[in-house]
N, C-alpha and C positions, 0 to 999 in steps of 0.2 A: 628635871630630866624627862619627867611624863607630858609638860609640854612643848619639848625639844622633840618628842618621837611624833608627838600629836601633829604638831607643824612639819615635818617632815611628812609625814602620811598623807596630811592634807595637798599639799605641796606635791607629793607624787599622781593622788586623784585628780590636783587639775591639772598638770601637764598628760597625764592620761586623757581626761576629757577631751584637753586641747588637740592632741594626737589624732584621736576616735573625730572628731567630731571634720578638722583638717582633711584629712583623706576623705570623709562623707561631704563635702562640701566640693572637692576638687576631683572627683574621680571621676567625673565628666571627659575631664584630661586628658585619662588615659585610655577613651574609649575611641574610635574609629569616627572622626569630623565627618559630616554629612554635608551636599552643596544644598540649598536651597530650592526648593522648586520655583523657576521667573515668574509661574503664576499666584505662590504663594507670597513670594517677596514683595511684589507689585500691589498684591491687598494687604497686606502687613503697613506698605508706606504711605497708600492712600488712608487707611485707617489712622494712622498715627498723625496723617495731618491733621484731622479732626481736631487732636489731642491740643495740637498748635493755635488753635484758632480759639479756643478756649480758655489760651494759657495755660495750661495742663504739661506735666510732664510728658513730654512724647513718647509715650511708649505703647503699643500694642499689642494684642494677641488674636489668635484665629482659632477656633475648638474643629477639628475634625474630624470627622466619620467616614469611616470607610472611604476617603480621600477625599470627600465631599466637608467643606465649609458648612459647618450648621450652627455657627457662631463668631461673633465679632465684638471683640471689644478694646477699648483705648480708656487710658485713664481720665476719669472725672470729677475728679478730687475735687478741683477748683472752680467746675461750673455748675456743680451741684451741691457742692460744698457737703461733700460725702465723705468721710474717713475710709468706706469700704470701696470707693468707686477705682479701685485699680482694673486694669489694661484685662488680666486673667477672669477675675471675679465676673467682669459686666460680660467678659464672652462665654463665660458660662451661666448668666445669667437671659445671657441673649438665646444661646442654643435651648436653653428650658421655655425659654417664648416662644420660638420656632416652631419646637417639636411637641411641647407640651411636657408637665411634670413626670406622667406616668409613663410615657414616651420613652421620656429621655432617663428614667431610674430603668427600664427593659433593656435599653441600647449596651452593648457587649463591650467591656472596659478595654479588652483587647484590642478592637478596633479603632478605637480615640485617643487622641495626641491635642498634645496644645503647642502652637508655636509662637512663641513671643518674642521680641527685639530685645527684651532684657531679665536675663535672669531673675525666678521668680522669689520674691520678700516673702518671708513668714507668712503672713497673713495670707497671699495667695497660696502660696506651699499648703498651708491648711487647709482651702481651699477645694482643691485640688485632692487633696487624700480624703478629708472628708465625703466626694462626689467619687471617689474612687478610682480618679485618673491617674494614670501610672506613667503617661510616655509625656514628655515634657522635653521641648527644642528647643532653645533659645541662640540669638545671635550675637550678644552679648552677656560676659557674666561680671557679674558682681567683686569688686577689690576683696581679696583676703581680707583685708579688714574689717571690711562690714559683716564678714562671718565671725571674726574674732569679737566684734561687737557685741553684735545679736547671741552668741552662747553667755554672753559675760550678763546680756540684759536676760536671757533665759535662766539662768544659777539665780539672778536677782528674784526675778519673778516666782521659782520654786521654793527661795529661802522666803518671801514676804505672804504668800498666799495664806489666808485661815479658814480653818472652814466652820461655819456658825451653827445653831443648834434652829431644828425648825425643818428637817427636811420635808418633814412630813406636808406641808405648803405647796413645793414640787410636784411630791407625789399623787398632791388631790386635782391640780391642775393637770396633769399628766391624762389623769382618770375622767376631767370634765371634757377634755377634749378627743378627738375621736380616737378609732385604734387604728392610724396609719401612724402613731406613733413605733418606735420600736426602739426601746431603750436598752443599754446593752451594760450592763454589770460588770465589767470586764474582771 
């Protein structure tokens, strides 16, 4: 009987998650569609040609500021043979080349958007919060499924994580390096 209500329970928490996580994933939806601007479009498909020439998945992104382009990037997975070389990442790696690191941690999160041809994967999603970007375009989104995916590999990854003994390791690196660190205890 105790694990009839157990399995039930369970069973309710993930159709909950899956609920919660649905709507967070598609609420885009229900927001007010935006046209593109022809000058943004037009660097979005030159950029993404790159991507072509390389063999790369064509996909794009543009990081702007205050309507100003101060970042460009296209996925480079396969000619750099980079895991992190996505479309998002390299344009905001590009904009910190630009503008410079200390630059671009001043510049007002308000003001900056990212626009990319294809809705953004975890890893850029991370990305992106991490740097504190909040307005995100895209022209393309992502199949329900790859969401239904990605929470399934996400439950995997919080069920498998350990965490080992030795923090203290961390902590003295932390301390040899300078204090532009800033570590946050949540």
């Amino acid at each position: 009987m105790k694990l009839k209500k157990f399995a039930i329970f369970v069973s309710i928490i993930l159709l909950l998650i899956i609920a919660v996580f649905s709507l967070r994933t598609q609420f885009y939806k229900v927001t007010t569609q935006k046209k593109l601007i022809n000058q943004y479009r037009r660097e979005l498909d030159g950029i993404g040609q790159l991507a072509l020439k390389s063999m790369d998945v064509p996909i794009s992104a543009i990081l702007i500021y205050n309507f100003e382009i101060i970042g460009r990037g296209h996925n480079t997975v396969v000619r750099d043979a980079d895991a992190g070389g996505h479309a998002i990442i390299n344009a905001i790696t590009d904009a910190i080349k630009n503008v410079g690191l200390e630059s671009f941690n001043q510049l007002s999160r308000d003001s900056m958007k990212i626009i990319t041809t294809y809705e953004p994967c975890e890893m850029c999603k991370g990305a992106m919060i991490e740097y504190g970007i909040k307005s995100i375009e895209f022209l393309k989104s992502k199949p329900f499924g790859y969401w239904l995916s990605q929470q399934y590999n996400e439950l995997g990854y919080e069920f498998s994580k350990r965490k080992l003994d030795g923090e203290e390791l961390q902590d003295s690196l932390f301390k040899l390096g300078s204090n532009t660190y800033i570590i946050n205890d949540y």
